[in-house]
C-alpha atoms as a printed R data frame, in Angstrom:
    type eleno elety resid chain resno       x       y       z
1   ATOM     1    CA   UNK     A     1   9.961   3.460 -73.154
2   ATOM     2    CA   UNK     A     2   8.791   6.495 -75.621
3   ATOM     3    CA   UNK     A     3   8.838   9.829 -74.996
4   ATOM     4    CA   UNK     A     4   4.919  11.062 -75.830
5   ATOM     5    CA   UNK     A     5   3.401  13.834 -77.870
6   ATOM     6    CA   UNK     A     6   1.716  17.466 -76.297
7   ATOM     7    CA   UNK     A     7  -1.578  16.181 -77.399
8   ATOM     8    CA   UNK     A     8  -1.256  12.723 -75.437
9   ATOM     9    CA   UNK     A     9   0.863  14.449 -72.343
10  ATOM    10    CA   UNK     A    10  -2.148  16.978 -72.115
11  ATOM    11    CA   UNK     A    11  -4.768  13.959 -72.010
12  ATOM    12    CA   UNK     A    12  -2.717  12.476 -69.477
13  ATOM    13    CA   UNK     A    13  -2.477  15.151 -67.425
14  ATOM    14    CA   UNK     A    14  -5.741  16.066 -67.073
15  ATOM    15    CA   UNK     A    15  -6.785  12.538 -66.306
16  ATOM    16    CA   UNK     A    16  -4.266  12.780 -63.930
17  ATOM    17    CA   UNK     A    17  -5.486  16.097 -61.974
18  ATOM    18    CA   UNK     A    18  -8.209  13.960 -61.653
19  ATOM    19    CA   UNK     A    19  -6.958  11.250 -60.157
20  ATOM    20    CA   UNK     A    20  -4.776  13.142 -57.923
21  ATOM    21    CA   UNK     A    21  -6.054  16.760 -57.044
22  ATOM    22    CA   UNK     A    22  -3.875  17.340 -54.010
23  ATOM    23    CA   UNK     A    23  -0.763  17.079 -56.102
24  ATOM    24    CA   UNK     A    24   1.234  19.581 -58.489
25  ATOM    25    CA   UNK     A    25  -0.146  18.046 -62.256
26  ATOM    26    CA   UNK     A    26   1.888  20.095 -64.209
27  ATOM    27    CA   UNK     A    27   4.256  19.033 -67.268
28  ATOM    28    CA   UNK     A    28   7.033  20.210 -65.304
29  ATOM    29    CA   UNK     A    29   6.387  18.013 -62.082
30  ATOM    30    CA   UNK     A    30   5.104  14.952 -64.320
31  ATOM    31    CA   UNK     A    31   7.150  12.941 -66.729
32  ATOM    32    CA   UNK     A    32   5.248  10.647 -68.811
33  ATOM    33    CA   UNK     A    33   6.732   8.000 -71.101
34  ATOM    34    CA   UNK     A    34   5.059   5.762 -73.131
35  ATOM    35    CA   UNK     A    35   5.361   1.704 -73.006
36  ATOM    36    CA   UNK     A    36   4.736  -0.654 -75.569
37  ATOM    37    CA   UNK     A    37   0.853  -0.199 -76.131
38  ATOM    38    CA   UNK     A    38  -1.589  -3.126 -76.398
39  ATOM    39    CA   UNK     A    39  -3.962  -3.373 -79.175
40  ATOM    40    CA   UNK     A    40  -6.329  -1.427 -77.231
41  ATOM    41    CA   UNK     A    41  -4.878   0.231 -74.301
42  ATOM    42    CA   UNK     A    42  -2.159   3.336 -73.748
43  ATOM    43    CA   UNK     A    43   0.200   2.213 -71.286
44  ATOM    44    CA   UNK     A    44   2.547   4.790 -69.398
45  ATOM    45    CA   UNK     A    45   5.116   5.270 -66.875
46  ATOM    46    CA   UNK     A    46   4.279   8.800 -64.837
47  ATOM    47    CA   UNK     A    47   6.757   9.970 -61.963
48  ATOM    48    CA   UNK     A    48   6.023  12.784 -60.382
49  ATOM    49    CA   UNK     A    49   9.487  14.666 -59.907
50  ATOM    50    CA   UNK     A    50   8.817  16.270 -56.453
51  ATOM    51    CA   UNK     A    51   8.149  13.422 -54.347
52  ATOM    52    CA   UNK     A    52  10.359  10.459 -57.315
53  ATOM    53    CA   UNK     A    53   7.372   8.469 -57.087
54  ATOM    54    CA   UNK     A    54   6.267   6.477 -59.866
55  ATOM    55    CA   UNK     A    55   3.057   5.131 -61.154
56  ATOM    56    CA   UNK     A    56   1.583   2.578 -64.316
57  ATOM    57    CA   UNK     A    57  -1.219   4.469 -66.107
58  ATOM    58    CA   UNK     A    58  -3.547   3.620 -67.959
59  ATOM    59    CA   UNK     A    59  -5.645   5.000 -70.981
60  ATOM    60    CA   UNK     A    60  -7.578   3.082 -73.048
61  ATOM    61    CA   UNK     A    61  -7.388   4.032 -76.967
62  ATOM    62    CA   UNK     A    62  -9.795   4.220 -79.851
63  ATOM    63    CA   UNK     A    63 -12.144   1.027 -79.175
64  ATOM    64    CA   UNK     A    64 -11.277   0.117 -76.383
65  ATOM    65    CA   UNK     A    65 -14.690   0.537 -74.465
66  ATOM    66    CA   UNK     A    66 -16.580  -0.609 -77.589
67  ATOM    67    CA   UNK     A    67 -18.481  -3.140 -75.626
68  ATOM    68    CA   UNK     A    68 -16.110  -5.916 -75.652
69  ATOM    69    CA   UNK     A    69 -14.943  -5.216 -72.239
70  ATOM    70    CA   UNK     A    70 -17.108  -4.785 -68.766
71  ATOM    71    CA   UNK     A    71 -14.582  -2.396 -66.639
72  ATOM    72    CA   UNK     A    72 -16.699  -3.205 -63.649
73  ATOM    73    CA   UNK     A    73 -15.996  -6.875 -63.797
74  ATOM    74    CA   UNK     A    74 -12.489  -5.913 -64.516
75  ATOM    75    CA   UNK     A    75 -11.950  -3.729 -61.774
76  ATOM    76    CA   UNK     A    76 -13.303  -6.490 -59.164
77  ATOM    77    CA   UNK     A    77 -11.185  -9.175 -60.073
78  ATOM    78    CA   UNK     A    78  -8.186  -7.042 -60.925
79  ATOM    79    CA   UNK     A    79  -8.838  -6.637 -57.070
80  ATOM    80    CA   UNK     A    80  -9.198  -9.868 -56.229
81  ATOM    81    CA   UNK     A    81  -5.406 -10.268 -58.151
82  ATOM    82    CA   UNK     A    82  -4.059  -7.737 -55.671
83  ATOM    83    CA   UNK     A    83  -5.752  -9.682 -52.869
84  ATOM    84    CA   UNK     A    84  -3.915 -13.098 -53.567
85  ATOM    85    CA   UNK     A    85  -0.677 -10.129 -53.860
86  ATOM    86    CA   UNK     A    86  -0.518 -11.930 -57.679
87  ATOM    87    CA   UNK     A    87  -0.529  -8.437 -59.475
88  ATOM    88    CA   UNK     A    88   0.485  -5.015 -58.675
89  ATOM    89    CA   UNK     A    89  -1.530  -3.137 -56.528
90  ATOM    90    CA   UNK     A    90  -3.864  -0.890 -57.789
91  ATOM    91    CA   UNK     A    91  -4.051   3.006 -56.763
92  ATOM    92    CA   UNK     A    92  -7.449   3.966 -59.047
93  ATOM    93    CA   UNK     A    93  -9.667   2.092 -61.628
94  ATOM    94    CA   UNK     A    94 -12.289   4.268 -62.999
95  ATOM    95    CA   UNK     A    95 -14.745   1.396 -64.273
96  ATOM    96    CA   UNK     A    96 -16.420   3.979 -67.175
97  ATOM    97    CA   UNK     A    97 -13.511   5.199 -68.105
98  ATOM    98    CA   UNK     A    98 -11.154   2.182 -68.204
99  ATOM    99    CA   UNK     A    99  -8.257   4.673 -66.797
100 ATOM   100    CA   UNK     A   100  -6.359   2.602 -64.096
101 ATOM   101    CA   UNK     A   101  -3.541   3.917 -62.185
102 ATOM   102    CA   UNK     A   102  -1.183   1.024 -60.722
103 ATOM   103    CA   UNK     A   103   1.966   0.475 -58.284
104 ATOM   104    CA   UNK     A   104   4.817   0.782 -61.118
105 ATOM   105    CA   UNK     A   105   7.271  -2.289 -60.846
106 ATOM   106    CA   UNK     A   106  10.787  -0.981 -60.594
107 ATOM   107    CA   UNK     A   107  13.219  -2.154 -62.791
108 ATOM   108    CA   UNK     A   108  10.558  -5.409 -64.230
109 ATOM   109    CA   UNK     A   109  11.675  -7.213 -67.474
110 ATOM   110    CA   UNK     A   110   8.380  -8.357 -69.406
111 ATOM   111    CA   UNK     A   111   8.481 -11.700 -70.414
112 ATOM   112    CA   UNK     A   112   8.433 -12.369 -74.453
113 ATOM   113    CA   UNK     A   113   7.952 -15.701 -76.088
114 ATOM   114    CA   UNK     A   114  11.884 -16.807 -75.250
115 ATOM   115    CA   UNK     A   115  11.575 -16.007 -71.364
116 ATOM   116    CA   UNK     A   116   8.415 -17.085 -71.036
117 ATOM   117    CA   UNK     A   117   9.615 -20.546 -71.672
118 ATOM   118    CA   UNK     A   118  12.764 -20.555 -69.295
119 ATOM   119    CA   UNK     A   119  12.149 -23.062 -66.644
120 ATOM   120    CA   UNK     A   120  12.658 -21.135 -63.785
121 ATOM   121    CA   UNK     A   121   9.713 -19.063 -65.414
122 ATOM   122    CA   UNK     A   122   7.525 -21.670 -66.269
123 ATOM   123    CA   UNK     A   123   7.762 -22.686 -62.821
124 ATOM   124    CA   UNK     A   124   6.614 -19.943 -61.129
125 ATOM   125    CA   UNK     A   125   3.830 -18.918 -63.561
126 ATOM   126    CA   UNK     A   126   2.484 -22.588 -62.749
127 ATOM   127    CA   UNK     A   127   2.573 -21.501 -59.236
128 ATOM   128    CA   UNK     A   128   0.940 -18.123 -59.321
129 ATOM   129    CA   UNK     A   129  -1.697 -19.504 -61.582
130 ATOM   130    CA   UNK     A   130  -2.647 -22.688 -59.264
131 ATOM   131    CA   UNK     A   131  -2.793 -20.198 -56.524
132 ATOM   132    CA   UNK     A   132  -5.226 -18.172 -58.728
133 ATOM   133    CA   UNK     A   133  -7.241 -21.210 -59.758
134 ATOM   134    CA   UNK     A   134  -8.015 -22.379 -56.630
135 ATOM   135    CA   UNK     A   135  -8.330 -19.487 -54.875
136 ATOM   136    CA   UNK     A   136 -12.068 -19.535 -52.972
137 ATOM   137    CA   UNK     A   137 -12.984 -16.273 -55.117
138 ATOM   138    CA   UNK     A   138 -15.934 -16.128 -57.241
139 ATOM   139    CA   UNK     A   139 -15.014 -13.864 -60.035
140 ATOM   140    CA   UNK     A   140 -17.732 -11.597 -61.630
141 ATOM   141    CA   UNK     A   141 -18.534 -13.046 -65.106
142 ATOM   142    CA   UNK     A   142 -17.811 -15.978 -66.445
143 ATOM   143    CA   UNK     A   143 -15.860 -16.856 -69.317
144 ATOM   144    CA   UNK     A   144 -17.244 -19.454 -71.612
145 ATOM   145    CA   UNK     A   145 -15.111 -19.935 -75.144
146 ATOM   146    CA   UNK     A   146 -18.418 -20.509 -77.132
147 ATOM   147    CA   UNK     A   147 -20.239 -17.873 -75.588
148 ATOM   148    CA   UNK     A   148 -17.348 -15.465 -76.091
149 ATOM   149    CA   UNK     A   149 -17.282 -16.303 -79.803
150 ATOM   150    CA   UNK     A   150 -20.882 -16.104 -79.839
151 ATOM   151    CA   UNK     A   151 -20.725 -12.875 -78.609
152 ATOM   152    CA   UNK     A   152 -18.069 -11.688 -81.177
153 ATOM   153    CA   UNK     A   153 -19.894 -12.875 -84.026
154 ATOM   154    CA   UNK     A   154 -22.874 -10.936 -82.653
155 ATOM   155    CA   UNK     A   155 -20.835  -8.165 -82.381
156 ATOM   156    CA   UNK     A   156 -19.399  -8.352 -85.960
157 ATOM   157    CA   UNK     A   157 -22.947  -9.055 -87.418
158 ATOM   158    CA   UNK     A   158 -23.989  -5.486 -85.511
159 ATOM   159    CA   UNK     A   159 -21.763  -3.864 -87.505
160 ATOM   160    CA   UNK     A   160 -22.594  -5.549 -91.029
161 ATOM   161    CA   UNK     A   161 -19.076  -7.284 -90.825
162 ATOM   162    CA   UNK     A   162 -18.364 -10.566 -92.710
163 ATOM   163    CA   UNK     A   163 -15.852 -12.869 -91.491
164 ATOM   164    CA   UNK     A   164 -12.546 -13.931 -93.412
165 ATOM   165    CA   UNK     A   165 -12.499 -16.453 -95.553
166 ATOM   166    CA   UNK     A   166 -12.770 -19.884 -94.744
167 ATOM   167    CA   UNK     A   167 -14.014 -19.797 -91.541
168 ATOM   168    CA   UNK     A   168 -17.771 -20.750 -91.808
169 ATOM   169    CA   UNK     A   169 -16.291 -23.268 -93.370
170 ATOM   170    CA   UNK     A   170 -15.323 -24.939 -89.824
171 ATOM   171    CA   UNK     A   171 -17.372 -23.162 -87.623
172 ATOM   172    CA   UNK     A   172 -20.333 -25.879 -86.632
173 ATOM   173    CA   UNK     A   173 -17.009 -28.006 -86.141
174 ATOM   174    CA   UNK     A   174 -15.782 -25.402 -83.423
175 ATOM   175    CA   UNK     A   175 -18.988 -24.672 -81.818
176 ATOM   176    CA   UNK     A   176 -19.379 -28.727 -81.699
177 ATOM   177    CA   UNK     A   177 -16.483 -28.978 -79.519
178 ATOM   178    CA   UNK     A   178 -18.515 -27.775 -76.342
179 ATOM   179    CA   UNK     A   179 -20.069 -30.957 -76.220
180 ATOM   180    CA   UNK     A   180 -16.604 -32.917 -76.168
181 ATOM   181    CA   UNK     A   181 -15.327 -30.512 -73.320
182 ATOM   182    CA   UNK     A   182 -19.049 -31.054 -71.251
183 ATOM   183    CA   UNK     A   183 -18.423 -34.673 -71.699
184 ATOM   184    CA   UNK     A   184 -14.901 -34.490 -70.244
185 ATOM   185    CA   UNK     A   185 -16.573 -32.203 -67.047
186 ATOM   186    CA   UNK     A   186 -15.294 -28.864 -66.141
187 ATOM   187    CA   UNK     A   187 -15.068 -27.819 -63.188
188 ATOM   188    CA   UNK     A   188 -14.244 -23.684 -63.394
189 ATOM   189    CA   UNK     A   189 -12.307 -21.617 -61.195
190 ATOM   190    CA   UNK     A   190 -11.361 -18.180 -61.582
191 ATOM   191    CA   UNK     A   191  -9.041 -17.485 -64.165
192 ATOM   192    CA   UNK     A   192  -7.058 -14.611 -65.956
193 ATOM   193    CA   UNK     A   193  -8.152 -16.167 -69.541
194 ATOM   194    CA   UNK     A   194  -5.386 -13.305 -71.084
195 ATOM   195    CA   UNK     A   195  -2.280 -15.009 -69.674
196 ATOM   196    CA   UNK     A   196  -0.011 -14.408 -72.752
197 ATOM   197    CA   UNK     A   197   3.833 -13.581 -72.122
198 ATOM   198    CA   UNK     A   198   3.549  -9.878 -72.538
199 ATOM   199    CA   UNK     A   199   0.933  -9.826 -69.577
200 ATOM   200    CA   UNK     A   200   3.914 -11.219 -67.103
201 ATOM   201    CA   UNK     A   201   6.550  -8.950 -65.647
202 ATOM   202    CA   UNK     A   202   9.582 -10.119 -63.658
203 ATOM   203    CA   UNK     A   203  11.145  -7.912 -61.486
204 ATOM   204    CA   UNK     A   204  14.988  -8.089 -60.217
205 ATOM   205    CA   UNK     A   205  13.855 -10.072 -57.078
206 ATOM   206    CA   UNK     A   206  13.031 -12.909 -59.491
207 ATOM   207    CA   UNK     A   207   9.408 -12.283 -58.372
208 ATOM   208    CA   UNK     A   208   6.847 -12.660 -61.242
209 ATOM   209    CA   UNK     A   209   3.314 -10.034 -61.695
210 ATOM   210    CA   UNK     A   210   0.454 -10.901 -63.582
211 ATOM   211    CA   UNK     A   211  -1.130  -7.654 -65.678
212 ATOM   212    CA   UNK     A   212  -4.033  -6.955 -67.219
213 ATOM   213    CA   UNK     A   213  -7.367  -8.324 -66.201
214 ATOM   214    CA   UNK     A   214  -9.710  -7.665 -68.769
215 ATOM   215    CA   UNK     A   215 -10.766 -10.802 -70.013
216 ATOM   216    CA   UNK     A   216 -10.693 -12.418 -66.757
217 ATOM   217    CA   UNK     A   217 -13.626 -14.539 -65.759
218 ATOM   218    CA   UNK     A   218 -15.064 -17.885 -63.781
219 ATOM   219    CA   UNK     A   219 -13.469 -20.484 -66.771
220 ATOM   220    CA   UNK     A   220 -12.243 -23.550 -67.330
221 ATOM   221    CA   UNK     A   221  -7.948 -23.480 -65.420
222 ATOM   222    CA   UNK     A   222  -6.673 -24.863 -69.010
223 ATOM   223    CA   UNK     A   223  -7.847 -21.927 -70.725
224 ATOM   224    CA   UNK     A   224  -5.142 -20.268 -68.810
225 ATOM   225    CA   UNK     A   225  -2.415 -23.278 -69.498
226 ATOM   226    CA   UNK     A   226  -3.008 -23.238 -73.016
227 ATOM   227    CA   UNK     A   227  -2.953 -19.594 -74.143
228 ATOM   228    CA   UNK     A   228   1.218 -19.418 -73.315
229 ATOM   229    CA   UNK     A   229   1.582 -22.683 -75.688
230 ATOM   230    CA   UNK     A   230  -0.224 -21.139 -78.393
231 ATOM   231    CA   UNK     A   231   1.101 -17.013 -78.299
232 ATOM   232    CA   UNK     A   232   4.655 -18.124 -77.176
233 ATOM   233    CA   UNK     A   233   4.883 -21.063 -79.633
234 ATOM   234    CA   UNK     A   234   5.982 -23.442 -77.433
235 ATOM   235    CA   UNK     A   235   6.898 -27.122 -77.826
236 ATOM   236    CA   UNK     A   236   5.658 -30.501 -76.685
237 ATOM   237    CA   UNK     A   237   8.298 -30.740 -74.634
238 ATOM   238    CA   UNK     A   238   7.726 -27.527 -72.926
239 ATOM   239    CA   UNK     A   239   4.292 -27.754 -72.805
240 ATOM   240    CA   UNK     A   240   4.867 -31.143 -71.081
241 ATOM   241    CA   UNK     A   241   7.634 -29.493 -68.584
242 ATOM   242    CA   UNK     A   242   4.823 -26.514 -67.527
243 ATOM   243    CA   UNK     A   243   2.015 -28.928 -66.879
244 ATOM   244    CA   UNK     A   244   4.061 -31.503 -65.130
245 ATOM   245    CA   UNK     A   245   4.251 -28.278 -62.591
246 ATOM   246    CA   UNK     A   246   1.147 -27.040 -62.576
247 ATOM   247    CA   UNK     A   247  -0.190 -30.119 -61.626
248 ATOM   248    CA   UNK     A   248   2.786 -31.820 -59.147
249 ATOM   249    CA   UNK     A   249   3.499 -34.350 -61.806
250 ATOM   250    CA   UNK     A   250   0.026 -35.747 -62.190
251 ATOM   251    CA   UNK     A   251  -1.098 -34.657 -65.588
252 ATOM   252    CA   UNK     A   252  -4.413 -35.195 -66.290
253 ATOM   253    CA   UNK     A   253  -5.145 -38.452 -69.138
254 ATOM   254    CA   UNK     A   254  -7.105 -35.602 -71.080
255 ATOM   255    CA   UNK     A   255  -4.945 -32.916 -71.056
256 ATOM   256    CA   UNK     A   256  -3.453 -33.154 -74.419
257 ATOM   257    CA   UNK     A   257  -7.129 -32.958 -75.825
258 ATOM   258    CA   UNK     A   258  -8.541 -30.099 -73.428
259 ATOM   259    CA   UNK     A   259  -5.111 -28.133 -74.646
260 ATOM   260    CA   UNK     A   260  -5.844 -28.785 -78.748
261 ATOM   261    CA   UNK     A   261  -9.431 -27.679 -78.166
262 ATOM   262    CA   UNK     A   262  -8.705 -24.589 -76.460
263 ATOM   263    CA   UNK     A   263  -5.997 -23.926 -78.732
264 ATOM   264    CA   UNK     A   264  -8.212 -23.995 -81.405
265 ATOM   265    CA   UNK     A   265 -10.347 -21.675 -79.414
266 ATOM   266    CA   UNK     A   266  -8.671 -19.016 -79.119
267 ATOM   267    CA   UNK     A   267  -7.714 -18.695 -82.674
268 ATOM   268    CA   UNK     A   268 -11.094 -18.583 -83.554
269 ATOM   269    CA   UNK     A   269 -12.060 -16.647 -80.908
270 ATOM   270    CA   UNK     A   270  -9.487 -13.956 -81.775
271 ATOM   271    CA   UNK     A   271  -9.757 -14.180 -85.340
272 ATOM   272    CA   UNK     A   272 -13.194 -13.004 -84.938
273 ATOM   273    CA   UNK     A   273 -12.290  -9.936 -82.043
274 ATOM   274    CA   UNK     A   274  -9.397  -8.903 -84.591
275 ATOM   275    CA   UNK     A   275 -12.094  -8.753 -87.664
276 ATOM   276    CA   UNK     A   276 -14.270  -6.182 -85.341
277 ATOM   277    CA   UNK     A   277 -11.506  -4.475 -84.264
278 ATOM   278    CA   UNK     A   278 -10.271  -4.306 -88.052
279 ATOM   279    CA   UNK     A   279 -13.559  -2.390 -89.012
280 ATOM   280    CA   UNK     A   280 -13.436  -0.203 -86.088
281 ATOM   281    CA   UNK     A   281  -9.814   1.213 -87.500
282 ATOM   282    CA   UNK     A   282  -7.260  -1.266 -85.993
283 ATOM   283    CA   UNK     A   283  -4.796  -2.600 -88.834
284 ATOM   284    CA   UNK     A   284  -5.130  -6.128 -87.229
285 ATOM   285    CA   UNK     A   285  -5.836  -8.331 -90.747
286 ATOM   286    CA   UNK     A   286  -2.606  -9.884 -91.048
287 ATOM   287    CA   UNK     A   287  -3.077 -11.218 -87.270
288 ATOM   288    CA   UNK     A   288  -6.392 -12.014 -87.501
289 ATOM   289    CA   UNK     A   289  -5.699 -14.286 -90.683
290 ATOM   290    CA   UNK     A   290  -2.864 -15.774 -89.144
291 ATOM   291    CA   UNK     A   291  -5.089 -16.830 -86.189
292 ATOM   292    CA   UNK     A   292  -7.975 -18.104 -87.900
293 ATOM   293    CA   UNK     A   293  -5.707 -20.246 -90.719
294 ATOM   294    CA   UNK     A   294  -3.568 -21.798 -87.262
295 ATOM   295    CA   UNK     A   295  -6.910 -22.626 -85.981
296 ATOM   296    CA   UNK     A   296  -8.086 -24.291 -88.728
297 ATOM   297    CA   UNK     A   297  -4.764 -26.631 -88.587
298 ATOM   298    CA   UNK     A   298  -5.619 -27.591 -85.343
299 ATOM   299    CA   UNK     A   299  -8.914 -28.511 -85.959
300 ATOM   300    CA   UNK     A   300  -7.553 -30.459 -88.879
301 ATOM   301    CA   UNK     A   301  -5.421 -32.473 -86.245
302 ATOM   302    CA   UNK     A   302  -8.619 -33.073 -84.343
């Protein structure tokens, strides 16, 4: 973790008198350090010294409510994730604000695209997400692929944006895919739809915490099984290995297919987010290249 700057402590701190008025703000009483921030969010760890308690906190940075997420349909399921006790619980979630303040997780290690893969790992991710899946909780919003890119491009073409190279090339070749998947049947459930390795912690009891719910929607349960393949990089092999537990052994004949297609989803998917997010000030071309040429391979394997 980071130390911060004045002009970041002093916007946490007066979110934080906010969020706790019966207690002694003060940069004396309050140590702040930074994690690792997301693309959009400012992640901390605060402690207040008179009492040793600790919190995660929450601040979302430039963009970040630009219309791309709905912090009430966050905050509910987030809710719904400390229900099934699959997430750390959640102290305050201001749902115009996007600040959230969470139960910090002592001592967690979060996973990066090596752990993730461990088997022990893989294991229990299959487990908290089946739990999740069929869960009888009806998420607010749901989370449809072609819709979401839909809604992307839309948000691109609001801004006079024009997409990278090469990708209305293969676009009526994406959006065609929502026929294959109708044909197949899907039957959705809700889902985290964000459930790269970064997003999982793993604290010293071996227990594992699913973060960060702001994509999270009624979708299709392989959305969820694919995205670790495709951010962690992961082989056949493990792919094969996390499936075979996520489903007791009894892999679906179409699973191979539903993975490629939603592989190829997300790249586009994200290739597009990272273009808006690229004219809003975010210094995300490199990724968002790199996603949309990987997606294009897959759909070349198609």
């Amino acid at each position: 973790m980071k130390t911060v700057t004045e002009r970041v402590r002093d916007q946490a701190l007066e979110q934080l008198r906010t969020i706790f008025p019966d207690r002694c703000v003060t940069p004396g009483n309050v140590s702040i350090l930074r994690f690792d921030d997301g693309i959009s969010n400012e992640n901390f760890m605060i402690e207040f010294r008179d009492s040793c308690q600790k919190f995660a906190f929450r601040m979302i940075g430039p963009g970040g409510n630009s219309g791309m997420v709905d912090r009430m349909d966050e905050k509910y399921n987030n809710l719904v994730g400390c229900e099934l006790g699959i997430t750390p619980e959640v102290i305050y979630f201001n749902s115009k604000s996007g600040v959230k303040v969470a139960k910090y997780v002592e001592n967690a290690q979060t996973l990066h695209n090596d752990t993730i893969k461990e088997v022990g790992n893989l294991v229990g991710i299959a487990a908290i997400l089946r739990k999740l899946h069929t869960s009888r909780y009806r998420f607010h919003k749901d989370f449809n692929p072609f819709t979401e890119l839909h809604r992307y491009e839309q948000l691109l073409e609001n801004v006079d944006g024009v997409m990278y190279e090469g990708y209305g090339q293969y676009r009526d070749v994406v959006y065609g895919l929502e026929g294959e998947l109708n044909k197949m049947g899907i039957q959705v459930a809700p889902c985290h739809c964000d459930t790269l390795p970064e997003n999982w912690l793993k604290d010293p009891s071996d227990r594992l915490w699913l973060l960060d719910w702001e994509y999270s929607g009624m979708n299709d349960p392989f959305w969820d099984l694919t995205a670790p393949f495709i951010e962690a990089g992961f082989t056949p092999e493990q792919e094969k290995t996390f499936l075979e537990a996520y489903f007791d052994g009894t892999v679906p004949h179409d699973a191979e297919r539903r993975v490629l297609i939603y592989k190829i989803m997300m790249d586009f998917i994200w290739s597009v987010w990272a273009r808006v997010k690229e004219l809003d000030g975010a210094d995300l071309r490199e990724y968002g290249l790199m996603r949309l040429a990987r997606g294009i391979e897959n759909v070349l394997k198609l």
